[in-house]
Every structure is written in C-alpha cells, then in structure tokens.
RORO-294046 format. One record per residue (C-alpha): residue in one letter; residue number from 0; x, y, z. Coordinates in steps of 0.5 Angstrom, whole numbers. Layout:
<rs>
R:residu:num:c1:c2:c3
R:A:NUM:X:Y:Z
...
</rs>
This chain:
<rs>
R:residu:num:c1:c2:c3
R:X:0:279:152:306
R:X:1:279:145:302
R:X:2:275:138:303
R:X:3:277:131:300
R:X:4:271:129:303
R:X:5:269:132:310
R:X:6:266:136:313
R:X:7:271:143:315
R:X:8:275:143:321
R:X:9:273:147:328
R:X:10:279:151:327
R:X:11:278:153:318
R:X:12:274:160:317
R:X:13:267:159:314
R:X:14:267:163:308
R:X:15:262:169:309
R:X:16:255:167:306
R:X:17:253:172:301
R:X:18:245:173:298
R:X:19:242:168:293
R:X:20:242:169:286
R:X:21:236:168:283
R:X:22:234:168:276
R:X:23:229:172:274
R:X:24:228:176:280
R:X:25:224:170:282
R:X:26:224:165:288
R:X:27:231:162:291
R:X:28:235:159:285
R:X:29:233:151:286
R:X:30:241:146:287
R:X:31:241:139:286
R:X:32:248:136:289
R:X:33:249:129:286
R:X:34:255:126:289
R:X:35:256:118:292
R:X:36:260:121:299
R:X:37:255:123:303
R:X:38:260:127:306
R:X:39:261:131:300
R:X:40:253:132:299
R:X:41:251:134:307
R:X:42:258:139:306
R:X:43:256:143:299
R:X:44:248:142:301
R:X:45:249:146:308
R:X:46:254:151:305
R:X:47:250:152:299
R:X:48:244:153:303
R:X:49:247:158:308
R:X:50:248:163:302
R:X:51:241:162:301
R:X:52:239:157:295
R:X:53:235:152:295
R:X:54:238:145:295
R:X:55:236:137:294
R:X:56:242:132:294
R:X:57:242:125:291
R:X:58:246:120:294
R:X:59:248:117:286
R:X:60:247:118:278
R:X:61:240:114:278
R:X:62:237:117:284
R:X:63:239:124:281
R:X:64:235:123:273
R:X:65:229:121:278
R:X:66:229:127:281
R:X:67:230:132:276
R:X:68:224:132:272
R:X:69:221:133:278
R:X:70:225:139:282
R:X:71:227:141:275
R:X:72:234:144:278
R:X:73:237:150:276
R:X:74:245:148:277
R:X:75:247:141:278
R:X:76:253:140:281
R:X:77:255:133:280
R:X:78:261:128:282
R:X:79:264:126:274
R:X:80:265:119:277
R:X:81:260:115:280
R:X:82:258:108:280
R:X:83:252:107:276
R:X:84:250:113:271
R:X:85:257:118:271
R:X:86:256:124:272
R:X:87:257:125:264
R:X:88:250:122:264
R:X:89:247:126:269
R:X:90:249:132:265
R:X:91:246:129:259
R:X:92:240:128:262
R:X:93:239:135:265
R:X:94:240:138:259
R:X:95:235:134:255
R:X:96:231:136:260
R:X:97:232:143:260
R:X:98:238:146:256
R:X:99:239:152:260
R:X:100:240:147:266
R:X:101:247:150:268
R:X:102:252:143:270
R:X:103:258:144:274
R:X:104:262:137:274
R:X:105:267:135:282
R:X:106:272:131:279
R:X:107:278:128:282
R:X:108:282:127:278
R:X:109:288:130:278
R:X:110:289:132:271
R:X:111:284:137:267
R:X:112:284:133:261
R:X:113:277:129:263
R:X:114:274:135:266
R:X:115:275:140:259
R:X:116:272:134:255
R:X:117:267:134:259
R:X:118:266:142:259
R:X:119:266:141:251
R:X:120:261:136:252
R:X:121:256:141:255
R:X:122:258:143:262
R:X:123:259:149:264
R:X:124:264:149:270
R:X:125:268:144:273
R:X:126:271:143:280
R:X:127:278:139:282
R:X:128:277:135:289
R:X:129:279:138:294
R:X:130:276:144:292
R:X:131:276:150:296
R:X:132:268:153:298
R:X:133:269:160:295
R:X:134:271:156:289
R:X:135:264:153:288
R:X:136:260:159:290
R:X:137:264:163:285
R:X:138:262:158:281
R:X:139:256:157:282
R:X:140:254:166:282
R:X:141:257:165:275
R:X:142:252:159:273
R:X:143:247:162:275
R:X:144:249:169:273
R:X:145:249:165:265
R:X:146:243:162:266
R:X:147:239:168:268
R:X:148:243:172:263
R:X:149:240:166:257
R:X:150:233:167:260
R:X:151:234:174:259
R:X:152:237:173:253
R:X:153:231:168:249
R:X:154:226:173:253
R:X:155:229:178:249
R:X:156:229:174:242
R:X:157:222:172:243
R:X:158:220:180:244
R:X:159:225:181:238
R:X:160:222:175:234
R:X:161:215:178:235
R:X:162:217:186:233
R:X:163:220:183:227
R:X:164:214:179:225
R:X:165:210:186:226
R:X:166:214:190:223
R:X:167:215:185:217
R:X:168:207:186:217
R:X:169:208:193:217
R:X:170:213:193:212
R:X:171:207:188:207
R:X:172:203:193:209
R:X:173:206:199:207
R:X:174:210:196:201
R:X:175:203:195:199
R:X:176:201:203:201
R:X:177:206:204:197
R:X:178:204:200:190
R:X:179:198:202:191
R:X:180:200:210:191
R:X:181:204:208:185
R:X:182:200:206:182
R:X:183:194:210:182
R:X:184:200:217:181
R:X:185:203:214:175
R:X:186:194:213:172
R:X:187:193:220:175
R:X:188:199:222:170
R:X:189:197:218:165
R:X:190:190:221:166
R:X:191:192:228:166
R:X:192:197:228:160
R:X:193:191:226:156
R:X:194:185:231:159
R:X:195:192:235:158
R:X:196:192:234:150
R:X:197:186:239:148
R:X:198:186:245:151
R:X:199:178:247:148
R:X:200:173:246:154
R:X:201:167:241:150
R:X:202:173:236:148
R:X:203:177:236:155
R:X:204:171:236:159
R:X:205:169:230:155
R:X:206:176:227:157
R:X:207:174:227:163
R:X:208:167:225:164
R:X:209:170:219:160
R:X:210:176:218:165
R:X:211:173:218:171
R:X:212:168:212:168
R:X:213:174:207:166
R:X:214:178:209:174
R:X:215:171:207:178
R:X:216:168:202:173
R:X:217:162:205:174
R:X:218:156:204:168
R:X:219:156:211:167
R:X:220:159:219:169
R:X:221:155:225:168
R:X:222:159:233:169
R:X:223:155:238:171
R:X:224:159:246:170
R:X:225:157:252:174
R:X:226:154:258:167
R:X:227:158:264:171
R:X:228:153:269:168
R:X:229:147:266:171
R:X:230:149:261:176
R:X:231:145:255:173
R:X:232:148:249:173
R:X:233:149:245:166
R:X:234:150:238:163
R:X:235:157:240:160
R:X:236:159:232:158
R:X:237:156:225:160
R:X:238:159:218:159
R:X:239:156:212:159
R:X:240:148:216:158
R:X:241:144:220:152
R:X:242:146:228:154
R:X:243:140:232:155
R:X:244:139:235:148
R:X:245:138:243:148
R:X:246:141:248:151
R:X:247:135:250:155
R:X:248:135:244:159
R:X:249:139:248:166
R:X:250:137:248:173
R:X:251:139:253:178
R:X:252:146:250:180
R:X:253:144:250:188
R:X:254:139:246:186
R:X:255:142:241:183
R:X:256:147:241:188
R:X:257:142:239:194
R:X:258:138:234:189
R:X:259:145:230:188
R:X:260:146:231:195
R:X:261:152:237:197
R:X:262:147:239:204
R:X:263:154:240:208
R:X:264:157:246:208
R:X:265:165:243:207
R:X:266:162:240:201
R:X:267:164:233:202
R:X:268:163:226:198
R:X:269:157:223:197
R:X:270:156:216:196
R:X:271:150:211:198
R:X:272:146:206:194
R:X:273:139:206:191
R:X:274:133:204:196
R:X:275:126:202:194
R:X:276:123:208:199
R:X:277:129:213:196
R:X:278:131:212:189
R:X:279:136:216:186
R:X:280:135:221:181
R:X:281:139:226:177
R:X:282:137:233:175
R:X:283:137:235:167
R:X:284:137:227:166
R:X:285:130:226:164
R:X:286:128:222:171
R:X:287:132:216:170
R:X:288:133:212:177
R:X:289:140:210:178
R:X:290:143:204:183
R:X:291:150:207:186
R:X:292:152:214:186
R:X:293:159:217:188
R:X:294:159:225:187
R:X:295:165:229:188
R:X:296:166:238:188
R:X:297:171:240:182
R:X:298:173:247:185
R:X:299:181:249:186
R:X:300:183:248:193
R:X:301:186:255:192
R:X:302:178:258:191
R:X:303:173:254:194
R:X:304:168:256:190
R:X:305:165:250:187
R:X:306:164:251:179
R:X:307:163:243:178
R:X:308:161:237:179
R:X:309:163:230:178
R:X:310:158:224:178
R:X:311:159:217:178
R:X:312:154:212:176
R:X:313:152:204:178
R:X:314:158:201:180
R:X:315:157:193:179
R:X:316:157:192:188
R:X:317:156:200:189
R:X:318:163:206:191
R:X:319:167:204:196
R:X:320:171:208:200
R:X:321:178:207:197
R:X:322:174:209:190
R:X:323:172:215:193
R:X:324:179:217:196
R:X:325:182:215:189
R:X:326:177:219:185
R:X:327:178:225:190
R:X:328:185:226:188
R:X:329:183:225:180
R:X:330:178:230:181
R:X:331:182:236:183
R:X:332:187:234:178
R:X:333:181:234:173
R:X:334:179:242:177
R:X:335:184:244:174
R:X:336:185:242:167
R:X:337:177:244:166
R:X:338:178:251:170
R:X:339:184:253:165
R:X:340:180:251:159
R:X:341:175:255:162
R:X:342:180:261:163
R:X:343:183:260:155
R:X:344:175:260:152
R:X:345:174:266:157
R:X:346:181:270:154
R:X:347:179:268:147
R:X:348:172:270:147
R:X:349:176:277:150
R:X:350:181:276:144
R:X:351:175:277:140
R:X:352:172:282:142
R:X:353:179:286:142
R:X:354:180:284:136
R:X:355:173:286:134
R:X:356:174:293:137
R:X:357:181:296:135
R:X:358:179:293:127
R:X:359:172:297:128
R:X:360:176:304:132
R:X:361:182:304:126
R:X:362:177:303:120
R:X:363:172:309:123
R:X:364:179:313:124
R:X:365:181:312:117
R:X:366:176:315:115
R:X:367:177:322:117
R:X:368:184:321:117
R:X:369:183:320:109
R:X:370:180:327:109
R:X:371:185:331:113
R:X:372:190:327:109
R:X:373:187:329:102
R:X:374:186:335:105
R:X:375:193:338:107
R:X:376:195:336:100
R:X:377:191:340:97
R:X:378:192:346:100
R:X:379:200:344:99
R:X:380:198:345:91
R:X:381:200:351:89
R:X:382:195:351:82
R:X:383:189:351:88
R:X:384:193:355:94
R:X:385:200:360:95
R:X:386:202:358:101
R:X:387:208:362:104
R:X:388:215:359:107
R:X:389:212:358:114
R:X:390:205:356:112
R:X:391:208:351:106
R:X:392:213:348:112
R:X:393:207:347:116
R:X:394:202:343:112
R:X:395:209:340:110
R:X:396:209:337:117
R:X:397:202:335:116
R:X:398:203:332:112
R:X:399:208:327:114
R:X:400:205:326:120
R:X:401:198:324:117
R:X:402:202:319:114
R:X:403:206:316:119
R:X:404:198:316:124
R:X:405:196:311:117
R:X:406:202:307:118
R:X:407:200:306:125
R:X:408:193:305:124
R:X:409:195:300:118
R:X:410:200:296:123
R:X:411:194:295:128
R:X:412:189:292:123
R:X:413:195:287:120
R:X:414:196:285:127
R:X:415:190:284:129
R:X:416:188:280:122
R:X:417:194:276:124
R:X:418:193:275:131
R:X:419:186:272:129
R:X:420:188:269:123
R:X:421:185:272:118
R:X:422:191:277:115
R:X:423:189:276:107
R:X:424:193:273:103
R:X:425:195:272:95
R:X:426:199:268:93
R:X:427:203:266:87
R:X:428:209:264:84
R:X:429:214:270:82
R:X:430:220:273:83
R:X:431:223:276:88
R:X:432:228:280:85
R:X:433:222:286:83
R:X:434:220:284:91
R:X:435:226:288:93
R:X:436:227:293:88
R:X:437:219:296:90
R:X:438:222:296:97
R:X:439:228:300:95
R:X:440:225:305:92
R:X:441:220:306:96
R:X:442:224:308:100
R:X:443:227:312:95
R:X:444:227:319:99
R:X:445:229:317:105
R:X:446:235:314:103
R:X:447:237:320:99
R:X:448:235:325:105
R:X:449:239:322:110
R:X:450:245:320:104
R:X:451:245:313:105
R:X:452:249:308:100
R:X:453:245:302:99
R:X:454:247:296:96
R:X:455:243:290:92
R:X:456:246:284:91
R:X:457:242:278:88
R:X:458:245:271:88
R:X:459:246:269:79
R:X:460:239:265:78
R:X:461:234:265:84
R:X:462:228:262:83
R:X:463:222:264:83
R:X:464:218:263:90
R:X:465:211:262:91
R:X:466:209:268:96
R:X:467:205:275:96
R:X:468:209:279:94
R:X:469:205:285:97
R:X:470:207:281:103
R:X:471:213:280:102
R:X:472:215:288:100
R:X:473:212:290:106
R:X:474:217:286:110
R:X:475:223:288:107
R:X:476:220:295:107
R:X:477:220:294:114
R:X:478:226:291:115
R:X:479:229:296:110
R:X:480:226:303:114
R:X:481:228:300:121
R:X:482:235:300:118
R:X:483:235:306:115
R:X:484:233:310:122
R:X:485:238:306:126
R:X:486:244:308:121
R:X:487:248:314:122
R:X:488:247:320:116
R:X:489:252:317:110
R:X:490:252:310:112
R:X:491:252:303:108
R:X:492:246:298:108
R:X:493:246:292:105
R:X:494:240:287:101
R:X:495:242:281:99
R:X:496:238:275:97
R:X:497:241:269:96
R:X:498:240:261:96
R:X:499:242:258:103
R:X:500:239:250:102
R:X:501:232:248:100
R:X:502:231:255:103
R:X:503:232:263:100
R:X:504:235:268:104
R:X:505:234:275:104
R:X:506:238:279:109
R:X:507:238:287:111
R:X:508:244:289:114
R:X:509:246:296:116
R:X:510:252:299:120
R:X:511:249:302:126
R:X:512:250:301:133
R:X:513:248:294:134
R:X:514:244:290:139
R:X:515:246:287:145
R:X:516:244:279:147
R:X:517:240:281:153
R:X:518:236:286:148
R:X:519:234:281:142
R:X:520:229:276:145
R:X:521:225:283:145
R:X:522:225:285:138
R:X:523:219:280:137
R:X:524:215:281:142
R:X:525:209:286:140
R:X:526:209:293:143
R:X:527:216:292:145
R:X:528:221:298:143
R:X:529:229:297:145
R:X:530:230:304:146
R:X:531:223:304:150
R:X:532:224:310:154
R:X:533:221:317:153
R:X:534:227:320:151
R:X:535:227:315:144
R:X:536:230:317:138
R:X:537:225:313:133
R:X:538:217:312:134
R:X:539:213:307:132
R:X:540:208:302:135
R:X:541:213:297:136
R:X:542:209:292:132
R:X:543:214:292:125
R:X:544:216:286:126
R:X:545:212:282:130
R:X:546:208:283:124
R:X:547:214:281:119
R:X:548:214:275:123
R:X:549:207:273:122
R:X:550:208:274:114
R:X:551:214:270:114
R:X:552:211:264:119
R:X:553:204:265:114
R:X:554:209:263:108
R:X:555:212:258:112
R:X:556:219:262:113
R:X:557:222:264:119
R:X:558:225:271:121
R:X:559:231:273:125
R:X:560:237:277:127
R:X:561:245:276:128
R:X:562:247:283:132
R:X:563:254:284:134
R:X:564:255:292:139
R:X:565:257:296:135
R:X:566:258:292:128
R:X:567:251:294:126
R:X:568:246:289:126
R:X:569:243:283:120
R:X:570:235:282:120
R:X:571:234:276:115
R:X:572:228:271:114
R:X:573:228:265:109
R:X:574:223:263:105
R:X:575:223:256:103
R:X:576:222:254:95
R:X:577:217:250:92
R:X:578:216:244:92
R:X:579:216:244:84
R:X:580:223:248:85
R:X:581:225:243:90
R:X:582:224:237:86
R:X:583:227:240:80
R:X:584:233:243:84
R:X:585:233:235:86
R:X:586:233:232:80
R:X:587:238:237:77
R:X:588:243:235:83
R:X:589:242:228:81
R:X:590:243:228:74
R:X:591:250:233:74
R:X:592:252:227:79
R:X:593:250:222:74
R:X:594:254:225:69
R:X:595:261:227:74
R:X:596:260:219:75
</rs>
C-alpha cells in the first residue's frame, strides 16, 4: 500500500496491526507525527495508533518544538521540508531535548542524497514519499528497538560505572591490605633475623622484650617464663623498666597469669586502659600502676601449653586492635625462638652432665684396669713366674686386650674433653719430622707383624710449626693404625709431609680396598664405623677421627679423605705455618723476585 498524501483506497489492504513497542517494559511508547498536510499526519496518526503507540500530531515544525518539552516523545517522525522550521530543525531540537530521541525524517524528494545528509546530521531512518505503511512500522519497531536497546545500554554503563567505583574502592582497600601485610611480613622478618642472631636464652629473651617495645610503641615490655621444674612464673627480661633484682622474686606462674588478666580458657589477648576504680598493676614489678597493657601468651601453636607471657606497657592513647593482631603474629614467631633457645640450654645442661658422667666413670675405670694391667705383666715376667705355652698365650691375650680396653677409655675422655672445650693443649714451635717418625715406631710391631712397607717422604726444608706435638703424634698414629688394619698382609703405606701454600700437608696413604663416595660423609662422624655390622673386621669406638679432627680444627687446621674403590684411600690434614714463617716465607718471596727483577 503507498500514499502521496491521503488516505488509503476502499479496495487497498491494511496492513495487520501488530503489538506496540514499549521501551522498557514501560507504558505504550509516545509518537509525535509533524507534518503540514493534514492528510499525512491523520494517516500515520490512526495507522500508528492501531498497532498500539501513543501518537500526537503537530500541523508544523513550530507547533512540533512547542509540544516536545512537554510530550516528551520517543520517536518524531517528521516531514524534511516544511515552512517555518524544517524538519532538519525539529530533529535538532529533540535531540538536544532528549539525545535518545529516535527522529525518522518523510522526504519527498526523489533523490537520497538530502536524506543521508540528514541521517549523518542525527537522524535515525528516513522515509521516501510515497512510502509504504509497512515501511514506516518496520521502521518505527527499529527505532524504538534502538532506543530501548540505548536505555539498556546506559542502564548498563551506569550499574558497570558504580561496580567499577566498588571494586576500585575494593582494590585501594586491598592494595592497602596488602601494604600493610607486606610491611608488617618484611618487619617481622627482619625482627626474627635478629632474636635469631644469638641462640643463649638471657640474650634472646632480651632481643625480644626490646622488639616488641619498638613495634607497639609502647613505654615499656616486661616477659614473664614458666620455671618448668616448680611452675613459678619469673621476670626473664624487662625493657623500658628496672628488673626486679633477685632470683627469689617469683610467683606462682597461675597467679601472675590471672593478676595480668589470662581468666579465659583459650587464652586470649588482654587489652584495656587504667581506670581511677581499677588500676593496673604487674606481678614481680614492685606495685607500680600502669596506663595501658596489651598482654599476649607465647606457647607453639603445636602445644598449647603456655610457657610465657608478653606484656606491653602504656602506649601514648592505649592498644589498638591492629596493634593487638600485629603483635599476635610477632608473638608466635618470638614463641619460637625462645622455646628453642630453652630446648638448646636444656641440651647443654644434659651435655654437661654427660659430659660429666662418662669423665667421672672412665677415670673410676682406669683404675682398676691399671691394676689388672700391671697385674697380667707381671705374671708374664719369667723372673717372678714360669708360665706354660698355653698359660703364657692367655696372659698374652690379656694383655693386649688390657691395652686396647685403655685406648678406648682414653678416646672417650679426649672426646668428651673435646666436645666441652677442654682438651689440653701445649703448644710450641717444633719440628714435625720427629712427629711422624715417633708415630712410626710407635707402631713398629704392628707394621712388622703384618709385613708391611712403610715409606717416609719429608719435602727438603719444612718448617717448624707451631703445635703440640703429643697432639699431633697421636693424630698420625691414628691415621697410621687405621691404615695399617685396612691393608692387606705386605702391603704399602705411604707418610708424606709436604708444603702445600701458607699450609703444610701431611698425608697417609695405603693401598687397601678404598672408600665409596655414599660412605666418606660417614668417616667423621662420632660413633660411626663403615663396616658398622656385627660381623666387622676391625673394633674400635668409631671416635678415632672424630677426635683427629678436633685436634686438627684446635691447631686451626683441617682433615680430610681422597678415596678411590679399590685404589686405597689418602687421610690428610694440613697444618697452617706461623705467622713468623709466613711473613718470613713472604719476605723471602719478595726479595728473590726483586733479585730476578
């Protein structure tokens, strides 16, 4: 069906009216119809209303910018050429009115050209005289489809520019979270390295009494322990605050834990301000009142048990709860560090008194054992006793087993003196090459029972070293026995001793079955055997070398092993020269090169 500009024929078909577009789920959408041939705007007006819109026509374009601040259109389908305000002007005007206004311009010219000029101007759709009905209800659905599809769409960047404001205030507030847990990680590390620097309980605990002051700001710190063995609580450090002087000043631990204010169960922060009715006052602290307190347990989140307590005292304005949630995490990490500084003075005490026991049992064992020793060589004397074959290999085995029971015994003792730090020493300067020689034949017989040959080899001019030679002979020995049991029957060993830089190197070399990589770490370690099963060629407390390299490390040397399978093995240690030596050594060096120069 087309018009110019009436109304339809009796014998056109109308086009079936369809359901209205609303926007927004709202009411009928509003039309306003601007034309200046009445045909026109009755046609379009009863058209448009039979499909259900609500629809306001305007005779011309000033009629039309009257109406629309008023009727507030959604579409405005106007006539491009009228008197007066065209409909280039209509549009303007709606559109400054509403910039979602839909405008679908009616032309009647016969070429597109003033229509696409006017859609590049702001129009949405424009309509070609005489037009079809179909074609404007098409294109009026579009329009008010775009329109409802814009409202949509701003609805949508609104509801996206408020959840973009929330989460950028989400983000400020987690970047600052995050700060601030970076902040109070990398102090609490920081922290830690330094409780973490001495391991001794008086030191550390004062480490910690200081810390907690400079992280809460507070006036004052006072750490009270648990005395395991009476469960009376002590001051173990103060900070900011004269310690109570004595060792006697303690109180039940219980009590100081309800005086503080510990009266839940779960053990949970206390933090409160002074008040005239109820001041606060610490156990062991001489009655003095406080302003503010925040007090936290220190036990490991593994045990409950409380060992101790962590009292801050009057922050300028009182604790606050980030303070106490800070001071939470520091107080765990400072449980830590106290509860294994209490476990290492608990061991030392035991290293003590093991220490202690096995010199008072070895030194109450030789003395018998020197009387059965002294006794076995006398019978085996043949000016006081005629012993037979039989009796005389007996008191042979004895005897040997008399003195390898001493050896042990003296093992155990250097050991123990070692581990405590108070293996004697004797130092002066001397020569080492009587040093090993004494080793040597020490072992005489040994090498000459089991048809060994021995080799000395000393580097021309060795100097004199300073060092205990008793100590030193007694490492070789060592090394020179271990060689000799793991060589087979007329085998080789090698002694040499040689300068190897500011240092001098002695080694023992045998040609036995060797050591295997997996089994070196073990050769220092104290009662560690290789071959540590029953069935074990060789006896012995497997304290040898972990006494060599004690003396070694106390003459500020050091001992090790180069072990191939089956190629035998190399024990060394290297002994450095003294200082005299080695600035005469130097010297020496920079006159030769001055003469060469």
């Amino acid at each position: 069906m087309s018009t110019e500009a009436g109304t339809p024929g009796p014998d056109e078909d109308q086009p079936s009216p369809g359901p209205a577009v609303v926007v927004g789920g709202g009411p009928p959408a509003r039309l306003l119809v601007v034309d200046d041939e009445a045909t026109v705007t009755e046609l379009l007006q009863e058209f448009l209303m039979t499909l259900g819109y609500e629809v306001e026509v305007a005779a011309n374009g000033e009629a039309a910018v009257a109406r629309i601040p008023v009727y507030r259109p959604d579409a405005v389908l106007s006539d491009l050429n009228m008197s007066g305000l065209t409909g280039l002007d209509v549009m303007r005007f709606a559109r400054e009115t509403d910039e979602e206004t839909m405008v679908i311009l009616i032309t009647g010219e016969t070429t597109t050209a003033v229509a696409i000029d006017a859609i590049r101007q702001g129009a949405y759709d424009y309509i070609i005289k005489p037009f079809e009905l179909d074609d404007v209800q098409s294109s009026v659905e579009r329009a008010l489809a775009n329109r409802r599809l814009r409202a949509v769409n701003r609805q949508l960047v609104e509801e996206l520019s408020q959840k973009n404001e929330i989460l950028s205030h989400h983000e400020h507030e987690l970047r600052e979270q995050v700060r601030l847990a970076t902040f109070q990680m990398r102090t609490l590390y920081e922290v830690g390295k330094e409780i973490s620097a001495d391991l001794e309980l008086g030191p550390r605990v004062a480490t910690v009494a200081t810390k907690a002051a400079e992280l809460s700001g507070a006036c004052a710190t006072v750490v009270y322990l648990r005395v395991e063995e009476t469960e009376e609580g002590r001051v173990a450090a103060t900070h900011g605050l004269e310690a109570p002087s004595g060792e006697t000043d303690r109180v039940h631990f219980f009590a100081a834990e309800r005086a503080i204010g510990f009266d839940h169960p779960d053990y949970r922060p206390v933090r409160r301000l002074a008040s005239p009715e109820q001041p606060i006052e610490l156990p062991l602290l001489g009655g003095r009142c406080f302003e503010s307190v925040l007090a936290l347990p220190l036990s490991l989140s593994a045990d409950q048990r409380v060992f101790g307590l962590l009292v801050m005292l009057d922050k300028p304005g009182g604790f606050s709860l980030a303070d106490e949630k800070f001071l939470e995490l520091y107080a765990s990490e400072a449980a830590i560090a106290l509860h294994n500084s209490r476990l290492y003075e608990h061991t030392r005490v035991l290293d003590r008194l093991k220490s202690e026991f096995v010199a008072v049992v070895s030194h109450e064992i030789r003395t018998p054992l020197t009387s059965v020793k002294g006794a076995v060589e006398l019978l085996t004397d043949e000016r006081y006793f005629q012993n037979n074959e039989q009796q005389a290999k007996l008191l042979s085995i004895a005897h040997a087993n008399a003195e390898r029971l001493l050896v042990l015994i003296n093992d155990i003792l250097d050991f123990s003196k070692l581990e405590s730090a108070s293996l004697p020493m004797c130092m002066g300067i001397e020569s080492l090459e009587p040093v090993v020689r004494q080793a040597v034949q020490n072992l005489r017989t040994l090498i000459a029972e089991r048809h060994i040959v021995l080799d000395c080899v000393f580097e021309p001019g060795l100097p004199d070293l300073l060092m205990d030679s008793n100590r030193i002979a007694q490492v070789l020995t060592n090394l020179l026995s271990n060689a000799i049991k793991f060589s087979a029957p007329e085998g080789r060993i090698e002694v040499r001793a040689e300068t190897e830089g500011s240092m001098l190197r002695v080694s023992v070399r045998d040609c036995g079955e060797g050591i295997g990589p997996g089994d070196i770490h073990k050769l220092f370690r104290k009662f560690s055997q290789i071959d540590s099963g029953s069935t074990r060629r060789v006896g012995g407390t497997g304290l040898g070398l972990v006494i060599c390299k004690g003396i070694v490390e106390q003459h500020g040397g050091i001992i090790g092993v180069e072990s191939v399978p089956g190629e035998g093995s190399t024990f060394y240690f290297l002994l450095p020269r003294s200082g005299a030596q080695q600035e005469e050594a130097g010297d020496a060096h920079t006159e030769s090169g001055a003469h060469a120069a």
